[in-house]
N, C-alpha and C positions, 0 to 999 in steps of 0.2 A: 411806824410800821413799814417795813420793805414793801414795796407795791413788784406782785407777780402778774403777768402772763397767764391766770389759771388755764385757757382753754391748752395750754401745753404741758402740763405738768404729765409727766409717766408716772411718777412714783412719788412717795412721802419728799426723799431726797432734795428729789428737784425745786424745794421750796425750800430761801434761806430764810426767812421769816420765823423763829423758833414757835412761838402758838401757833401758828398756821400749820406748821410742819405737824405738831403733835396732834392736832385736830382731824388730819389728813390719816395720817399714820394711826388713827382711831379707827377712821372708817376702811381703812385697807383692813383691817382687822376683822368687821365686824359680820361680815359675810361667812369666814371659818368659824367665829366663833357662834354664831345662831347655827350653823349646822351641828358642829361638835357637840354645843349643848343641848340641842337638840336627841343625838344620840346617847348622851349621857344619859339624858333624862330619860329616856322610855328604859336604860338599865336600874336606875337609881329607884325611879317610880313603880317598875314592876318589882320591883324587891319590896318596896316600903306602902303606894300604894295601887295594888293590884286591879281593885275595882273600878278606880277612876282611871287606869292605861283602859283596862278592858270596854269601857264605856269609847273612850277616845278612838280606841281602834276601829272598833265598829262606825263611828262616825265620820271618821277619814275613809276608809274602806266605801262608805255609802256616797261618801264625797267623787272619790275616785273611779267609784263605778258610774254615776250618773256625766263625770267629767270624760272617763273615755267613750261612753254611749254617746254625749254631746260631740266630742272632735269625731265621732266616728261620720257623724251625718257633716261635719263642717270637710272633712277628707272625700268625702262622695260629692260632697258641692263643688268642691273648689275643680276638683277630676272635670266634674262637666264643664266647666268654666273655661279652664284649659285646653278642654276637646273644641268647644266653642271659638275662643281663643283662635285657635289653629284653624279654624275655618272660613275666618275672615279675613277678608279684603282690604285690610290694612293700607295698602296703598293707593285704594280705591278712594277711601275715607279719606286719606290726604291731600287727595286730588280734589274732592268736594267741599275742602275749605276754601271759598272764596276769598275771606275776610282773612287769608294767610298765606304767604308765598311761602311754600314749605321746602321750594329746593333753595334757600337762602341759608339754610342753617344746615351745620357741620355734623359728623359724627366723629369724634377724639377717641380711639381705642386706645388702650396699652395692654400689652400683655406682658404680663411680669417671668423672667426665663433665668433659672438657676442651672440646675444642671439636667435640665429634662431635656429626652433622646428628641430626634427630629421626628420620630415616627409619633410621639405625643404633640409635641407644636403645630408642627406643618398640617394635621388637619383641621386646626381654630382657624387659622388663617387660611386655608381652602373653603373653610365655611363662611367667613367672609366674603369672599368672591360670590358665594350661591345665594347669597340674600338677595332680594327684590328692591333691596337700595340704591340707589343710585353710586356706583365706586367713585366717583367726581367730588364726592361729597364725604367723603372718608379720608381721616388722618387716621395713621395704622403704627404703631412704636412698638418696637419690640425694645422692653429693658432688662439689659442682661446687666448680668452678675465681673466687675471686672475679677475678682477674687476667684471664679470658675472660669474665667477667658481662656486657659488653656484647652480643655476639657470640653468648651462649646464654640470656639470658634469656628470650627469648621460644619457646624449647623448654622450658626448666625451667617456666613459668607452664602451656604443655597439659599436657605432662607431669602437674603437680599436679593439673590441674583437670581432666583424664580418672581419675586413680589413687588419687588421695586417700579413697578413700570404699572401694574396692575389697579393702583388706588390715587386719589388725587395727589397725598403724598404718604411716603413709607421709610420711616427714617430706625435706626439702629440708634439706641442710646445705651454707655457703658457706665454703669453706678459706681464708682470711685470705693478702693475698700477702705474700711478703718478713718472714716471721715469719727470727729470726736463728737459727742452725743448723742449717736445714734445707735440704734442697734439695725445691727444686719438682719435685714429681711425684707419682708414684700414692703411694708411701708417708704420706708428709707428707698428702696429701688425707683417705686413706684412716682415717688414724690421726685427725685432726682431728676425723672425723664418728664413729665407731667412740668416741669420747670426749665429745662431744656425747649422744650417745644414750645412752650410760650415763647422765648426768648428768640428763638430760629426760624417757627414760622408764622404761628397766633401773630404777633406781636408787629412785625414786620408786614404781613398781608395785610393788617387793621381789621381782623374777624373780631368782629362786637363779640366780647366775652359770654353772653346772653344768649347767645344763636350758635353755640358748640354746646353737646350734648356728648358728655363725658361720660365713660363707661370702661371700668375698673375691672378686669379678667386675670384667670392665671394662665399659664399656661396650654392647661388640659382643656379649657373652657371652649366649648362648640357650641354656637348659637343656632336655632333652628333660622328657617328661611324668611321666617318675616319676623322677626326680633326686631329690627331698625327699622322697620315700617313702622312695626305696633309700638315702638319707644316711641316715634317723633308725633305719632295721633296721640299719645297721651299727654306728652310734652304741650301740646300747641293746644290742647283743648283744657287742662287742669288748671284751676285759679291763679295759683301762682307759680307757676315753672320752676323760677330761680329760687324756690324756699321748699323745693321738691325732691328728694329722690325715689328713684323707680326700680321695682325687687323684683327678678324674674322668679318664677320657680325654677329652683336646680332639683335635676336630675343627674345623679351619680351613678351614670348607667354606660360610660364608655363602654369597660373593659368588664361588664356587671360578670357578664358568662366567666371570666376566667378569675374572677373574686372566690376566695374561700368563704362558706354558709359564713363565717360570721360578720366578716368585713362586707359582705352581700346583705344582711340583713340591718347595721348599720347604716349603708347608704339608703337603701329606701325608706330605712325610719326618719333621718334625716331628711330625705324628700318628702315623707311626710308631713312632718314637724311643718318645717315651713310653709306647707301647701293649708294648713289648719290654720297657722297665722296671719295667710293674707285675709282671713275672714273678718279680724279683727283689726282693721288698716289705722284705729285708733292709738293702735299698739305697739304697731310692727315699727322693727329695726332693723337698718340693711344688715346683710349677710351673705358672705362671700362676695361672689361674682354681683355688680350692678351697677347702675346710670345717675347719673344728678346733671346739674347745671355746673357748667367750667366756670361761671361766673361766683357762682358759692362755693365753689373750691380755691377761687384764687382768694375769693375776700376773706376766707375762714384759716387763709394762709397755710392752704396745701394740707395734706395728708400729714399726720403726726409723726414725726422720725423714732420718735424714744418710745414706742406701743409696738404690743405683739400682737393684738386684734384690732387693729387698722380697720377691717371694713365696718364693724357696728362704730367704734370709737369714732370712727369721720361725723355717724351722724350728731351721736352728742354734740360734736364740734359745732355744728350749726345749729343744731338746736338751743346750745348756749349761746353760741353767736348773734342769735335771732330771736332770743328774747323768748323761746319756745313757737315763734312761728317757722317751723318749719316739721316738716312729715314727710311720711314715705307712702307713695302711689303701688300700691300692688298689681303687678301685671301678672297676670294670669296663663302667660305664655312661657314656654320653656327652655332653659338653655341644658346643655349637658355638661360632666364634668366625670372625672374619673373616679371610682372606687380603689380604694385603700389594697394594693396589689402589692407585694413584693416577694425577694428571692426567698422563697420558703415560706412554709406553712408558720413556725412561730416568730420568725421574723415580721409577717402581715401580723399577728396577732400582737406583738410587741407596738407597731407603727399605728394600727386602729388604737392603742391604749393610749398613744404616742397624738394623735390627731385631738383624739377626744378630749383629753388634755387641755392641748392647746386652744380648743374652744370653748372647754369652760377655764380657762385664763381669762376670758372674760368678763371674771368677776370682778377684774380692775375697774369695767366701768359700773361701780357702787360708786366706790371714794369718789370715783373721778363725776360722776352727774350729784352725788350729793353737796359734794363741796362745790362746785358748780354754781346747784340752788342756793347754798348759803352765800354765796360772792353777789349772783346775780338778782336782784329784787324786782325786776320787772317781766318776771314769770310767772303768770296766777299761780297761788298756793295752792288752788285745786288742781293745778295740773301738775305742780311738783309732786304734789302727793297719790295721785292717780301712777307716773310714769315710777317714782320710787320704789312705790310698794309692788308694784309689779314688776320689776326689774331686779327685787330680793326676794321676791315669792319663787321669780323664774330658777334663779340661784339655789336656793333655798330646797326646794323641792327637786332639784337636780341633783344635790348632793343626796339625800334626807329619802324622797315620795319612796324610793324602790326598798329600802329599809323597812321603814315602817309597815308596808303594806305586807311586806313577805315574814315577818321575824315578829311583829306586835302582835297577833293571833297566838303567837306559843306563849310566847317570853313571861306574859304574868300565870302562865300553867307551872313553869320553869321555876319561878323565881318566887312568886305570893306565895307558898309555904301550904300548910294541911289544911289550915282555914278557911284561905279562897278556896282550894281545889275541892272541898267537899260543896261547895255551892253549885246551888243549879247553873247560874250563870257561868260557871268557868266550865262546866260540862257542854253547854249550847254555843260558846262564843268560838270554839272551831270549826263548828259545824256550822255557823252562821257564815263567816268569811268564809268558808272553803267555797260554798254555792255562792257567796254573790262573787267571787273570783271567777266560779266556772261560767257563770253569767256571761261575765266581762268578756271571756273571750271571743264575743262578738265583734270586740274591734281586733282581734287578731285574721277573723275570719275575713273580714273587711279589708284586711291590710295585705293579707296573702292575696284576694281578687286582684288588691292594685298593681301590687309586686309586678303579677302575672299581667296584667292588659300594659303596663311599661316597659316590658321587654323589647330589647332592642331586634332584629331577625337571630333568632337560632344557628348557631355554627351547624358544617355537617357533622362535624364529629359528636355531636349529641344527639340523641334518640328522643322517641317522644315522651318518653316515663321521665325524662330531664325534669317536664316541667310539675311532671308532681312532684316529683324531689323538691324542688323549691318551694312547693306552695308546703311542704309538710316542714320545711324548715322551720315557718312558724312557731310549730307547736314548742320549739324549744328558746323560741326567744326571753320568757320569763329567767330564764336560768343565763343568757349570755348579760341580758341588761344588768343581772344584778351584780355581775363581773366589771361590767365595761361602761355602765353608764354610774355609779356610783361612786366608786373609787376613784377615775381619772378627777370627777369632781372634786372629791373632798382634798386629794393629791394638789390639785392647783389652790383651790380656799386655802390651804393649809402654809401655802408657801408666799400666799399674799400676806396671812396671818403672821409668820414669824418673818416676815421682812427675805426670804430666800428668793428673791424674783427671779422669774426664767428670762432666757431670750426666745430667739425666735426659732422654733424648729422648722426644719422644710419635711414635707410629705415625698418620699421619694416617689417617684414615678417610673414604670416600666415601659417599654415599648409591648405596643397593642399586637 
């Protein structure tokens, strides 16, 4: 048998191993097809049988109403947590560890720079400057695109020549195009400059890999003012650091005001989303923008080159690497990030389908942590099957939940013929879901309050009726989700399924 590298595998492909390959290339599969069949079945089933979808419906529906009444209370906690969060003394706390000298250890940014305007960059790196951190203590990269060099160099050249002087050090790195194995994107970028910097300054100063605290940003990425305080008191206080990484809440609230209702409604569900998951820190996997140990980045050997979701994919990386000891620390504090903006109104709506997409492209890591678990034997089998089944339930129901809940109430009216339809039960069972639906929309009401108290200050050019504009936006999110959170999914499953893999897409960005 060919002995592989699993923790590098992108795709079936990259295994020359023939069973190993097919085994692989099973599980890439197997995510499209539990959804598809899944959709099949509730057409097949309400034709054939009617009573048992109609049973089913109702109990998914009871599932999903008492699941949004639950995230609704874990989305009000996490809020307070946050507010909390931001009111602490952060570097207060740092100071009071005796048992730690906390100005010994680094903070490693990168910010990854394709072809975004200087008016998007230049204030990540202004927001640097405003943190409560010590800048002595900050290595700052910017990793640009050489493939965009024409188009960005004369941002990267201010850039340098306003910031260089500003942090202990601030170096310019240019990612090489068309290197073989990779695909072009943030990881590849990322990984290029993150290996650079070892090599030019880590490595040469003798910074113990262990006492740099590495933190993975895009562009648009704006950290609040004590981000780097509340990183390094978690860092220095959590059992084990180095088998850690640490998930801020993102807020997608740059440019929220000049977002179209639906790419607006997007971001804060998405800020949502994740703000429900830090409750469950059993669970959670980094996303997007976030921090680990440079020491578990080097030994897990860098950020993956051949992946288009790099930021959760890192952590499997160590999580296989480490035998399943490793987790992620939920920080409760917040960084910003831009909403899905561009030149034109279907243009934004192409690029929101175009994002959503690429984040359930995600579904690659199925194959990649199952076959994992099969390579790796020294990861309790309860926690293989704990992280699995929840990581295909997530899948699973992202393609699937918004189907069913909307379309299984008719479909055995539609479809189950004169039989079912003269029964009491197919007479109550829309009438049943319509009310526990209207119920539900207590987490909508809930979601519109947060919308509104995350507001970034009001332009003047908006009046006060703005803000009920937005908060009524709500009421139509039932109908954008079933557009936009459904279909991107099944779109990506479907192209992990028949072997069509994507690359990397970028999210354009507008100036603010």
């Amino acid at each position: 048998m060919i002995e592989i590298d699993y923790l590098k595998i992108g795709k079936a492909s990259d295994i020359e191993d023939p069973k190993e390959r097919i085994v692989y290339r099973l599980l890439e599969i197997l995510p499209g097809a539990l959804s598809w069949m899944t959709l099949v079945g509730i057409f097949v089933l309400s034709w054939q049988k009617p009573l048992l979808v109609a049973i089913f419906a109702i109990i998914f529906d009871f599932f999903w109403f008492f699941r949004i009444v639950y995230r609704s209370f874990l989305l009000h906690a996490g809020f307070k947590k946050m507010e909390k969060y931001e009111r602490e003394d952060w570097l207060g706390k740092l100071r009071n560890l005796k048992d730690k000298n906390w100005r010994q250890y680094y903070h490693l940014i990168i910010l990854t720079l394709y072809k975004e305007p200087l008016e998007v960059i230049r204030p990540s790196i202004s927001a640097l400057l405003k943190t409560d951190y010590p800048k002595d203590r900050m290595i700052v990269v910017i990793a640009a695109e050489e493939k965009a060099r024409e188009e960005i160099k004369h941002t990267v050249a201010l850039l340098e020549k306003e910031f260089r002087d500003k942090f202990f050090k601030f170096l310019v790195v240019w990612h090489p195009a068309n290197i073989p194995g990779e695909i072009a994107g943030k990881a590849s970028n990322e990984t290029w400059a993150a290996k650079t910097v070892k090599e030019k300054i880590i490595d040469p100063l003798d910074i113990p890999y262990e006492k740099i605290i590495y933190s993975s940003f895009d562009a648009d990425t704006v950290v609040f003012p004590k981000y780097f305080s509340c990183l390094s008191y978690h860092y220095l206080t959590c059992p084990k650091p180095t088998r850690t990484s640490f998930q801020p809440i993102p807020l997608f609230i740059n440019n929220i005001w000049d977002a179209p209702f639906f790419s607006r409604l997007f971001s804060f569900s998405s800020t949502f989303w994740n703000t429900m998951n830090q409750a469950s820190p059993e669970n959670l996997v980094t996303f997007s923008s976030h921090s680990m140990s440079f020491k578990a980045l080097v030994e897990v050997g860098f950020k993956q080159t051949n992946v288009v979701s790099d930021d959760s994919r890192i952590f499997w990386q160590c999580f296989l690497k480490y035998n399943g000891d490793y987790r992620v620390c939920p920080l409760f504090y917040p960084i910003s990030m831009d909403a899905v903006v561009a030149k034109g109104y279907f243009r934004t709506m192409r690029n929101v389908y175009k994002q959503q997409r690429r984040w359930a492209y995600g579904a690659g890591e199925v194959p990649y942590l199952l076959f994992g678990f099969l390579k790796n034997k020294k990861i309790p089998f309860l926690k293989k099957l704990r992280f699995g089944l929840v990581t295909i339930e997530n899948y699973w129901s992202w393609a699937t939940a918004s189907f069913i809940i909307f379309f299984l109430g008719w479909l055995p009216l539609v479809l189950g013929g004169p039989e079912f339809n003269q029964t009491l039960f197919s007479y109550n069972l829309p009438r049943l879901l319509s009310r526990l639906m209207t119920i539900a929309m207590v987490g909508l009401i809930v979601s519109a309050y947060f919308s509104i108290v995350l507001l970034p200050p009001k332009p003047p050019k908006y009046g006060k009726l703005k803000y009920a504009a937005l908060a009524l936006e709500w009421l139509i999110v039932p109908v954008v989700m079933l557009i936009f959170t459904p279909l991107p999914a099944l779109d990506a499953q479907t192209r992990w399924m028949l072997g069509k893999y994507m690359g990397f897409w970028y999210t354009e960005k507008l100036p603010r």
